[in-house]
C-alpha positions in Angstrom: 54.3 186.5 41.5 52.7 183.2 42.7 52.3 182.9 46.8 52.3 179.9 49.0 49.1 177.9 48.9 47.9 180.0 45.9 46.1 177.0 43.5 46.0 177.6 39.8 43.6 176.3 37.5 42.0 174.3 40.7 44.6 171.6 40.3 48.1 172.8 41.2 49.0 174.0 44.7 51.8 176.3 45.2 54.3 175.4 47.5 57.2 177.7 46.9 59.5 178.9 44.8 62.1 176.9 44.1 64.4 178.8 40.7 64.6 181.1 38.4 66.3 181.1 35.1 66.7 183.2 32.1 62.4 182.5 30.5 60.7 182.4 34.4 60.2 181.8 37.5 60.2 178.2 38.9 57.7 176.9 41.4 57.5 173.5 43.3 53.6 173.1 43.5 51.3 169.9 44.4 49.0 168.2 42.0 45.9 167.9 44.1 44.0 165.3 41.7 47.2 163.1 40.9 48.0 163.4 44.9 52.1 164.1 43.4 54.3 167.3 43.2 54.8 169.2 40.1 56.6 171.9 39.3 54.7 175.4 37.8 56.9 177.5 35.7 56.0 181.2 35.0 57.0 182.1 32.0 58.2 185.8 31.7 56.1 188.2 29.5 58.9 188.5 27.1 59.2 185.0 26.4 55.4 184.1 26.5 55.0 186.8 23.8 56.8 184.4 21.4 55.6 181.0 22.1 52.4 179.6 20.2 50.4 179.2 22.9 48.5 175.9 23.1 49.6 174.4 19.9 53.1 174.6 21.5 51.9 172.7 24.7 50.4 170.4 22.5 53.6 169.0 21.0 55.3 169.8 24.9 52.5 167.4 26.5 53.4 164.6 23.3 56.9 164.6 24.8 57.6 160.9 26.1 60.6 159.9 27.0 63.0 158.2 30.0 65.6 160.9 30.6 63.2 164.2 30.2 60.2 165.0 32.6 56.7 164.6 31.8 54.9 167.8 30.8 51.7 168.0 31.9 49.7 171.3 31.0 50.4 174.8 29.2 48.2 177.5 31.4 47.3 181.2 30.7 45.8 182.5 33.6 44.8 186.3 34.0 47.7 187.5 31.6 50.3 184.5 32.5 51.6 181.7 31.0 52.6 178.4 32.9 53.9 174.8 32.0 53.1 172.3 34.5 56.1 168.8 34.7 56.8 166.6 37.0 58.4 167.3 39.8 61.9 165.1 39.5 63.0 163.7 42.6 66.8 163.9 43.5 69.7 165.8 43.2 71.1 168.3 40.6 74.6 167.6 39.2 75.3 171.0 40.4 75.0 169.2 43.9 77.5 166.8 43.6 79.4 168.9 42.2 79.9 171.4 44.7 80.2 169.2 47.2 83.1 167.6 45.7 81.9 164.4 44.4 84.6 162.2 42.5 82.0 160.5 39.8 84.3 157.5 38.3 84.7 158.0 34.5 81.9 154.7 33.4 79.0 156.9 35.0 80.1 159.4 34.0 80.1 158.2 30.3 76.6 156.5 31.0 75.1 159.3 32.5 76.7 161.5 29.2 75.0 158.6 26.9 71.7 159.3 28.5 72.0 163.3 27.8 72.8 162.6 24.2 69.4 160.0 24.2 67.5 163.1 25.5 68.8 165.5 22.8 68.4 163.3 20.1 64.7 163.2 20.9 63.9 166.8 21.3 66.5 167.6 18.3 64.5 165.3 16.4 61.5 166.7 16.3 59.4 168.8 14.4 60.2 171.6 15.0 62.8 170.5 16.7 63.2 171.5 20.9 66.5 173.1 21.4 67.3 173.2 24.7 69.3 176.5 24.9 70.7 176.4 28.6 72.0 173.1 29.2 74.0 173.3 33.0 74.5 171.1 35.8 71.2 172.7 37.9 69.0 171.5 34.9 70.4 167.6 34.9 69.1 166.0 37.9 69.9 162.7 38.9 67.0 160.4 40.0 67.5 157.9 43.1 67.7 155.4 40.7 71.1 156.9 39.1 69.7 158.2 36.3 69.7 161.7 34.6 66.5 163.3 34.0 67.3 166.9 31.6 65.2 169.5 33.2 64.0 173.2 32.4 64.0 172.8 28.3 62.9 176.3 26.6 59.2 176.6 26.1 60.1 177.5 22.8 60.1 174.9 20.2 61.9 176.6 17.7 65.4 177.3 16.6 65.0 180.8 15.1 63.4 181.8 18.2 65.4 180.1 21.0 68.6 182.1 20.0 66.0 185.2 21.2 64.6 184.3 24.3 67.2 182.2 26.3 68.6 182.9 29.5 72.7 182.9 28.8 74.1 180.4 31.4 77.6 182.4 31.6 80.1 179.1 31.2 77.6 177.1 29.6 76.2 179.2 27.1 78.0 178.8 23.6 79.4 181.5 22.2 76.8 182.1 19.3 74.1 182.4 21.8 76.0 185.8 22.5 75.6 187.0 19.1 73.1 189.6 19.5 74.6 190.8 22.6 78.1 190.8 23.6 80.5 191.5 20.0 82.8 188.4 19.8 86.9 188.9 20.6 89.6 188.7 17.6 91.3 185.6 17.3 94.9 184.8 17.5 97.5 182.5 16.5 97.5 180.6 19.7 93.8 179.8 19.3 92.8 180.6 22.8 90.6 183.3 21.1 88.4 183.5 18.4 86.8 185.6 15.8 83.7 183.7 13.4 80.3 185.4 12.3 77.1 182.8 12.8 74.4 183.5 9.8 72.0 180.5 11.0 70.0 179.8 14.3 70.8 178.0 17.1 70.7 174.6 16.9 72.0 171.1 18.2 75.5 172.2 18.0 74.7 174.4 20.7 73.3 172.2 22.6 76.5 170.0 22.3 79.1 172.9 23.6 76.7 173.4 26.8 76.9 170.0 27.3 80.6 169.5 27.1 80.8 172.7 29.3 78.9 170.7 31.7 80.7 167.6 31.8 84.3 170.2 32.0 82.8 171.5 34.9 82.1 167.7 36.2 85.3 166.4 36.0 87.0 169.4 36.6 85.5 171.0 39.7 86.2 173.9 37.6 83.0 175.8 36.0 85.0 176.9 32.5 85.1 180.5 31.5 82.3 182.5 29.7 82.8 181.3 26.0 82.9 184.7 24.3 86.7 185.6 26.1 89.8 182.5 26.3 88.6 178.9 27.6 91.1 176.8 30.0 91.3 173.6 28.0 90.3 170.7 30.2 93.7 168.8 29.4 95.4 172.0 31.3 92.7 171.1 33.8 95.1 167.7 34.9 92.1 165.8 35.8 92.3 162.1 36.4 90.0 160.8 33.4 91.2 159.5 30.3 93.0 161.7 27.4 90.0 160.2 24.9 87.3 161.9 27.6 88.9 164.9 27.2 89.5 165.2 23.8 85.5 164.4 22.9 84.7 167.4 25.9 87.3 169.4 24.3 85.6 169.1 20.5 82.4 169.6 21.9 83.9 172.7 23.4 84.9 174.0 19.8 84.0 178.2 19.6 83.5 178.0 16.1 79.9 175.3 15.7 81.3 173.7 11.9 84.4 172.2 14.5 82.0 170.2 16.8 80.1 167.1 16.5 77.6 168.2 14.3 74.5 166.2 15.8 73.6 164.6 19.0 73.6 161.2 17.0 76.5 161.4 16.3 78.1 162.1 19.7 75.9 159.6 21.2 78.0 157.3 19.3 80.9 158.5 20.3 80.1 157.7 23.9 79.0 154.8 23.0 82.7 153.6 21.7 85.0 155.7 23.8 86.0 152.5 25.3 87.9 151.7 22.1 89.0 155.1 21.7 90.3 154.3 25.0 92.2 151.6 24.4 93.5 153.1 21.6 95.1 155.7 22.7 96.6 153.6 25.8 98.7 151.4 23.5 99.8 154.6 21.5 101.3 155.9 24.7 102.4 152.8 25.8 104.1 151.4 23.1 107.6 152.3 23.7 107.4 150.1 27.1 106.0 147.1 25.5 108.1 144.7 26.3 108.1 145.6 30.0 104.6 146.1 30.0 104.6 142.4 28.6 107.1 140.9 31.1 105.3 141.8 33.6 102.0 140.6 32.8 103.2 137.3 32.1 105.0 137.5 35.2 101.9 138.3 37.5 99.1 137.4 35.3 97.2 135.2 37.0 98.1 137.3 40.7 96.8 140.8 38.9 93.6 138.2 37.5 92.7 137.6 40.6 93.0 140.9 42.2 91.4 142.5 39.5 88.1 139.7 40.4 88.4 141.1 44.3 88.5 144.6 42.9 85.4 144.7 40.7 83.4 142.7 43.6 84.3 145.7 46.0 83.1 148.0 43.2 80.0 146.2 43.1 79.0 145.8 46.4 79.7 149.8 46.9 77.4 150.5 44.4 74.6 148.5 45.6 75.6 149.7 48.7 75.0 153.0 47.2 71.5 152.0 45.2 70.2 150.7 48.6 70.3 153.9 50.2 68.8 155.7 47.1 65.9 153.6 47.1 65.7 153.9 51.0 65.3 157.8 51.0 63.0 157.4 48.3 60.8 155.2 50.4 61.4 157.1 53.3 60.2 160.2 51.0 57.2 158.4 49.8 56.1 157.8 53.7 56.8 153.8 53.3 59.0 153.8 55.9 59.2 149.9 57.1 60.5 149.4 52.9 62.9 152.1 53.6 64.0 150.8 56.8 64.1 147.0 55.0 66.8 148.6 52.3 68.9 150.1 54.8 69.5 147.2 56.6 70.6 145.0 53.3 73.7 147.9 53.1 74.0 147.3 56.4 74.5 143.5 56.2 77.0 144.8 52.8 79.0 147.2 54.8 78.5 146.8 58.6 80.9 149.1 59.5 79.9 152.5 57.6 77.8 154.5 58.8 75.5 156.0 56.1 73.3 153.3 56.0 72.8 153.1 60.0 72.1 156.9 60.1 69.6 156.7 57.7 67.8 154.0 58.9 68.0 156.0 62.6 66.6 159.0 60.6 63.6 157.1 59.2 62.9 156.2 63.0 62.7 160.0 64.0 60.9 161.1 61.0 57.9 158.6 61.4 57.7 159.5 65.2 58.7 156.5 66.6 60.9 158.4 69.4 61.5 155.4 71.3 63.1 152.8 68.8 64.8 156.3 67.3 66.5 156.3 70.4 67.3 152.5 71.1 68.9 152.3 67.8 70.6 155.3 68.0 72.2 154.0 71.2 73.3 151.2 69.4 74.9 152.8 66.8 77.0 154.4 69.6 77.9 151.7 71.5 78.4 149.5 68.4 82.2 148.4 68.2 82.2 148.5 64.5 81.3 151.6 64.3 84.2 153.1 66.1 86.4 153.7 64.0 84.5 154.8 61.2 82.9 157.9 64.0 86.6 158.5 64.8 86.9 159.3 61.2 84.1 160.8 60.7 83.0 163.3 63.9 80.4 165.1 61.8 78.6 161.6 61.4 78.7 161.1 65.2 77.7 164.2 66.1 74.5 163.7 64.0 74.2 160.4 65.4 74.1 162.3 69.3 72.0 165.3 67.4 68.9 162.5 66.3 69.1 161.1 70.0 68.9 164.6 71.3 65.8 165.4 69.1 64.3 162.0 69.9 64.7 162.5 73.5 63.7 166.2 73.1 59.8 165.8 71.3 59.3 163.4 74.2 59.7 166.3 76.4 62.6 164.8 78.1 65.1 168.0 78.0 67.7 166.5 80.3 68.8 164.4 78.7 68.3 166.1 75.2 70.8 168.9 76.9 73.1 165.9 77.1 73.2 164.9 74.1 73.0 168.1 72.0 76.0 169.1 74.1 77.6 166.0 72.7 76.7 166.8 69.3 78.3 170.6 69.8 81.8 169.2 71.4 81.8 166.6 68.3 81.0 169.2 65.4 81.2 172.5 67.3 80.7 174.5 63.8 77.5 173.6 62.9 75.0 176.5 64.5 71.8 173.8 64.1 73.4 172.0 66.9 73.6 175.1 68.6 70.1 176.3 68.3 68.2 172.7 69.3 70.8 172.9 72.6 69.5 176.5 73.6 66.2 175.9 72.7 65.9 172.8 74.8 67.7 174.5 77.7 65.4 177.5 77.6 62.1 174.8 78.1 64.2 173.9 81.3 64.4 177.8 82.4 67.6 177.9 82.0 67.9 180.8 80.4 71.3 182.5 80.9 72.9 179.6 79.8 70.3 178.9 76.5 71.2 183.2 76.0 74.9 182.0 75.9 74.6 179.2 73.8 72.5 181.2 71.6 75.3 183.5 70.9 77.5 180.8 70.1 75.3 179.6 67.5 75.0 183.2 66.1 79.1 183.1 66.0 79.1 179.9 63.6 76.7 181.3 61.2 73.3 181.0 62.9 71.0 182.7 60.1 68.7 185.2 61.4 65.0 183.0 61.2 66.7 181.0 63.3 67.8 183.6 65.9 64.2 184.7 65.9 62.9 181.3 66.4 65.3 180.5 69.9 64.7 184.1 71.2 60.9 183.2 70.8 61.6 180.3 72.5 63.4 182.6 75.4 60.2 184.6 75.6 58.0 182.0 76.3 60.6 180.2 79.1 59.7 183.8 80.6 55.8 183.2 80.7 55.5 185.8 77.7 54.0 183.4 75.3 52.1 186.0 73.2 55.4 187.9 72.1 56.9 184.2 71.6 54.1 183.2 69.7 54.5 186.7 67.5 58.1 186.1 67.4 57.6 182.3 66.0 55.1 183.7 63.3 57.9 186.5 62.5 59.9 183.7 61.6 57.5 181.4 59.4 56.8 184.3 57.0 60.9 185.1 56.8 62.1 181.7 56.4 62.7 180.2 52.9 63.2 176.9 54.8 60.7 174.4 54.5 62.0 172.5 57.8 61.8 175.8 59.8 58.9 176.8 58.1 56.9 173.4 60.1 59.2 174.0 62.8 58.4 177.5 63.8 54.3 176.6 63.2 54.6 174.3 65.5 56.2 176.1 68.1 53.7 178.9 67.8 51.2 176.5 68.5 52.9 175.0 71.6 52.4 179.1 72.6 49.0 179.0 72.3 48.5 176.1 73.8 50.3 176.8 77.0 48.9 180.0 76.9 45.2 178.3 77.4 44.2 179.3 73.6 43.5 175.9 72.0 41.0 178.4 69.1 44.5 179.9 68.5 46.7 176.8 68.7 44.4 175.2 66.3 44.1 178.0 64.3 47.8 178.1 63.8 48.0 174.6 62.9 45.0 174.7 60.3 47.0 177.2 58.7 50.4 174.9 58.9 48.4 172.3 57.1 47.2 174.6 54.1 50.7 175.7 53.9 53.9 173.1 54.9 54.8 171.1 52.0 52.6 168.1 51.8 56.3 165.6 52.3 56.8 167.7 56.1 53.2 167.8 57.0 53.1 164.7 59.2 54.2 166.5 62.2 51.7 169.3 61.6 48.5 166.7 61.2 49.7 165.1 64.2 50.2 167.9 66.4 46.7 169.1 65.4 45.3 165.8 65.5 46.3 166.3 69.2 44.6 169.6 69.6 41.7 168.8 68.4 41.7 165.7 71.4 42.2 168.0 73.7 39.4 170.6 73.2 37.3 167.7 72.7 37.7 167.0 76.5 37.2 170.8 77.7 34.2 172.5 78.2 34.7 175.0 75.0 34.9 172.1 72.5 32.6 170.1 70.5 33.8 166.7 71.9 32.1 164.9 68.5 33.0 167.5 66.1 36.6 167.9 67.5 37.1 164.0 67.8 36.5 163.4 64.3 38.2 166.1 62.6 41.3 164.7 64.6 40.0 161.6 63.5 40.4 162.6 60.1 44.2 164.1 60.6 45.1 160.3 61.5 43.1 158.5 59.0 45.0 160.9 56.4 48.5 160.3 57.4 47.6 157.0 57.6 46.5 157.1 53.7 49.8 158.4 52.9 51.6 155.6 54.2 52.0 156.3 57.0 50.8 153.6 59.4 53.3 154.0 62.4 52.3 152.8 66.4 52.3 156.5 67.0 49.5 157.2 64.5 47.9 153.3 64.9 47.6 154.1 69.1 46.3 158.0 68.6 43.6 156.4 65.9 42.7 153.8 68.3 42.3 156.4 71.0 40.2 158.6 69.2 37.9 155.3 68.2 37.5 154.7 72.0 36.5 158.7 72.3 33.6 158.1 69.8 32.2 155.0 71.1 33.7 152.9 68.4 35.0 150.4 70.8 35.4 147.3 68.3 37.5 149.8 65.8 39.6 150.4 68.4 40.2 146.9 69.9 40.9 145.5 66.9 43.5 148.0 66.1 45.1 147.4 69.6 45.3 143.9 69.2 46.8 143.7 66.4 49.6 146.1 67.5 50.2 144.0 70.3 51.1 140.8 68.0 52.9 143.3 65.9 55.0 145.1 69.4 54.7 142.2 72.1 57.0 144.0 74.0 55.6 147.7 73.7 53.8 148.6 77.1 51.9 151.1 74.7 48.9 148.7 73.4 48.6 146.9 76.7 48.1 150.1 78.5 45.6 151.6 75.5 43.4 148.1 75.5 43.6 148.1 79.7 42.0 151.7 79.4 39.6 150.9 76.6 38.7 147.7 78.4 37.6 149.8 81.8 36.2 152.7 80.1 33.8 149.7 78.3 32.5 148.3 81.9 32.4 151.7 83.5 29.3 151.7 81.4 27.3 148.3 81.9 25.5 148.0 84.8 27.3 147.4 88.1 26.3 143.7 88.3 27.3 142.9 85.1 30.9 145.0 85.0 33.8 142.4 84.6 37.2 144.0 84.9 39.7 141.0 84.1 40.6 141.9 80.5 41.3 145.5 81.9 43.6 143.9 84.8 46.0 141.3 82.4 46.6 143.9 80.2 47.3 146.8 83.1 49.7 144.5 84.6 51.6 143.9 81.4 51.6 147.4 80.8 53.1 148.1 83.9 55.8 145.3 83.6 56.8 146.4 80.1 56.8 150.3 81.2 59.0 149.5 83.7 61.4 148.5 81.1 61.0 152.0 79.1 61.3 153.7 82.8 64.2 152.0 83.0 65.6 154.1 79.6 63.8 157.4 80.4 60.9 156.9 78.9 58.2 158.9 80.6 53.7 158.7 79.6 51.4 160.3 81.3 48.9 158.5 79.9 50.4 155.7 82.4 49.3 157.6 85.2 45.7 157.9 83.6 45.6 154.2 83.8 46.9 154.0 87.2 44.0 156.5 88.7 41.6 154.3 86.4 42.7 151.1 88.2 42.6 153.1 91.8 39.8 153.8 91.2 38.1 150.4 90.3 40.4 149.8 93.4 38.3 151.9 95.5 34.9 151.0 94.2 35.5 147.6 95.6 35.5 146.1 92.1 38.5 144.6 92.5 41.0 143.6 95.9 44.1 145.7 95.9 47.3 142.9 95.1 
């Protein structure tokens, strides 16, 4: 079995395992030439025994087209076999559909239109690809609302495929039972069934596992294993039209001869259920024809015009809907100011919804701008709009008070992130994350009895148990133990499967070493973090060791050159991925003064300051960088003016953050700087 960071083949590093199904073991790994995520599939022993090796992954790598991934490589590695795709971003139909989504019946058909398209392609070639285990986990659906068919057999042909297929119970048709499970008598009522299949799979078996998957999607209802009585979906009463159901219902057939016989062929279907539609609307509404027709002519042109309003509300949802997409997908790709851009044109659709203003408040928080994260999320709250949509909708809110409390938290400001965690819990009080952040950030103010008794509440609403570890850590090192917290926060990285808690708990085992006076250990931790943590969660690690490596540069056991530039080089990398926030712009510039690169880091101040005129942050970087810079000329020639206008803009725009909680030490470095020019006589105390 693969491990975390192991890298095949030089090229693909494993991040984790992310599925299983019935030919191997799934893996989400990253493509370390291509700089993008893949995903590595084992193949199990049994199944690689009958695939054709390269030749096979030849014809696999030829595949091209819009609705399946891109394969890139077929491996054998010390007795394995491995095929290397893309990695899809988005969500699995199986998502939406246990969280309850109601899809409307025209995506439902478009996104059904798409599937066929897929299967026609890999039916149609030679051999032909049969999928063999067609389910909502192996559709996903891309940001940009389109289906992408995932996890097709290795095997390329149909003989073979009815062999080495995992049986989706559901899905699976019932000839892909043949060889296993004997097939039930049939009846009069038809509900069971008894047929003998002399030929392979093929793409009528693709067809059923399809139809199963779209009774499933507009049922809510995952349909019965195949080889026992099926619920029709017309039983089912789901609000879709009776020609939907019908073509699910044929494609459902047990015997194969009674379904669409190609994916061609039910492509076209799709493509004209419309006028099956219609059709079967004026068969049922016939005998009320002449009332239908009084009326219409009665309210035509009112029903006209409501219809218009209608389909422009449709519209603007959807966009409203594509906006977001496209805004998590810039957020994922580290382009945050596009991401932030796209949620506020749903804003200006919807002003009163709060998806879009979340969002846009999480892409604050995850880029580490704590300060506008918590601004905006104040806004959001005090935002009369809003109102009644948070009355609605307290599990919003409470996020909302839950980002604050983070924001306010990572600035070390646990007052008030006590407040408004405790917000969160009396808004959403079943949601143990909540629960954890409060006791953990009650526990860094030594409250500990009442972080203990929050703790247990957490553990009452579900709490899992890497998560227990990780606040009773926490407890330890409010207690001064910080070697047992830092063993109990490495107890919980190697537990977790969580890739959030995974970064989490690393760097809270650093902040042990570090206040235990280890920076070796803290950095060692965090080295390992970065070899480890998902490449899309890393920022937080490179920056945190970023900042280790500054500080050892400044004590007596660090290299002060070596140190500065491998942080140096944490910055310059997040700031290749796209990543090119104050935060990271004011830690490179700080790091430039640190090794004599004074211009670099000017420059890079100034131009923040014309890009945050407001920000106290570059006035107060430059008003250091500008006394550290005549500290070294010769006394007679030392000119502290440029270090004075920008320390007194500093101060008079700090005074605003103050004024919101904002605390920097860093401020008080400048003030002992300027007290100290102060002192030397450099300059008259105003």
């Amino acid at each position: 079995m693969l491990q975390r960071g192991d890298i095949l083949d030089d090229i693909y590093q494993i991040i984790g395992e992310i599925g299983s199904g019935g030919t191997g073991i799934i893996y989400k790994a990253y493509h370390l030439r291509l700089k993008r995520y893949v995903v590595v599939k084992k193949i199990k022993d049994e199944v690689a025994a009958r695939v054709q090796g390269r030749a096979e992954a030849d014809i696999l790598k030829r595949l091209k087209h819009a609705y399946l991934p891109q394969v890139y490589d077929f491996l054998e590695i010390d007795g394995g076999s491995y095929t290397v795709i893309d990695f899809i971003e988005g969500q699995s139909l199986d998502y939406y559909i246990k969280n309850g989504y109601r899809i409307e019946q025209k995506q439902i058909i478009l996104w059904a239109r798409q599937l066929c398209q897929a299967l026609v392609h890999l039916h149609g070639l030679t051999p032909p690809i049969i999928h063999s285990d067609i389910k909502p986990q192996n559709i996903m659906i891309t940001p940009q609302g389109d289906v992408c068919l995932i996890d097709f057999n290795v095997s390329l042909d149909g003989r073979e495929s009815s062999q080495i297929s995992g049986l989706s119970a559901g899905y699976a048709p019932p000839e892909q039972y043949l060889n296993q499970t004997p097939l039930p008598a049939g009846n009069e009522t038809g509900s069971t069934y008894r047929f003998r299949m002399q030929s392979p799979l093929d793409a009528r078996s693709d067809i059923y596992s399809l139809g199963a998957t779209l009774y499933h999607l507009l049922s809510g209802v995952k349909p019965e294993k195949s080889t026992g009585p099926v619920t029709p979906l017309s039983r089912r009463g789901v609000p879709y039209s009776q020609a939907l159901v019908d073509v699910i219902e044929k494609m459902m057939q047990p015997d194969p001869n009674l379904r669409y016989p190609t994916a061609q062929a039910l492509l076209q279907v799709f493509e004209n259920l419309r006028t099956l539609d219609k059709a079967y609307i004026r068969h049922q509404r016939a005998k009320h024809l002449t009332t239908v027709l009084f009326a219409v002519l009665l309210t035509g042109s009112l029903v006209l015009s409501a219809f218009g309003y209608h389909q422009m509300g449709v519209e603007a949802q959807t966009k409203y809907q594509q906006l977001l997409l496209q805004g998590e997908a810039a957020a994922d790709g580290g382009n945050y100011e596009q991401a932030i851009t796209l949620y506020d044109q749903a804003i200006s659709l919807f002003g009163s919804r709060l998806p879009a203003y979340y969002q846009k408040l999480l892409a604050y928080e995850r880029q580490e701008e704590y300060q506008a994260c918590i601004q905006y999320g104040k806004a959001i709250l005090t935002n009369p709009g809003l109102q009644e949509e948070m009355e609605r909708d307290p599990e919003g809110a409470a996020n909302v008070y839950f980002m604050i409390g983070n924001a306010w938290f990572e600035q070390e400001n646990y007052i008030n992130a006590v407040e408004y965690y405790k917000e969160a819990v009396a808004r959403s009080s079943q949601n143990p994350d909540f629960y954890r952040d409060y006791a953990i950030a009650l526990a860094r103010m030594q409250q500990t009895e009442q972080a203990n008794e929050v703790l247990q509440e957490a553990v009452a609403c579900g709490l899992d148990t890497d998560s227990v570890t990780l606040v009773q850590a926490e407890l330890d090192l409010a207690d001064g133990q910080w070697q047992t917290a830092a063993q109990g926060f490495y107890e919980a990285i190697r537990a977790t499967s969580d890739e959030t808690l995974r970064q989490r708990g690393y760097l809270l085992c650093a902040r042990a070493y570090r206040l235990g006076g280890d920076p070796d250990g803290e950095i060692a931790v965090l080295e390992e973090a970065r070899r480890i943590v998902a490449p899309e969660k890393n920022g937080p690690v490179l920056s945190a060791l970023a900042s280790a490596y500054m500080r050892r540069a400044q004590t007596e056991g660090g290299d002060r050159q070596a140190d500065a530039e491998k942080a140096l080089e944490c910055f310059e990398l997040l700031g290749s991925q796209g990543n090119q926030t104050p935060t990271v712009q004011l830690n490179t510039a700080a790091l430039y003064q640190m090794l004599g690169e004074y211009g670099k880091a000017e420059e890079l101040l100034l131009a923040l300051q014309t890009q945050l005129p407001e920000d106290y942050r570059p006035y107060m970087r430059l008003a250091i960088l500008y006394g550290v810079e005549e500290n070294e000329k010769e006394e007679g020639q030392r000119d502290y003016t440029r270090a004075v206008e920008n320390y007194e803009k500093a101060v008079a725009y700090y005074q605003k953050a103050k004024n919101e909680g904002i605390s920097d030490g860093d401020m008080q470095v400048l003030e002992d700087m300027m007290q100290q020019i102060i002192d030397g006589g450099w300059l008259y105390q105003r």
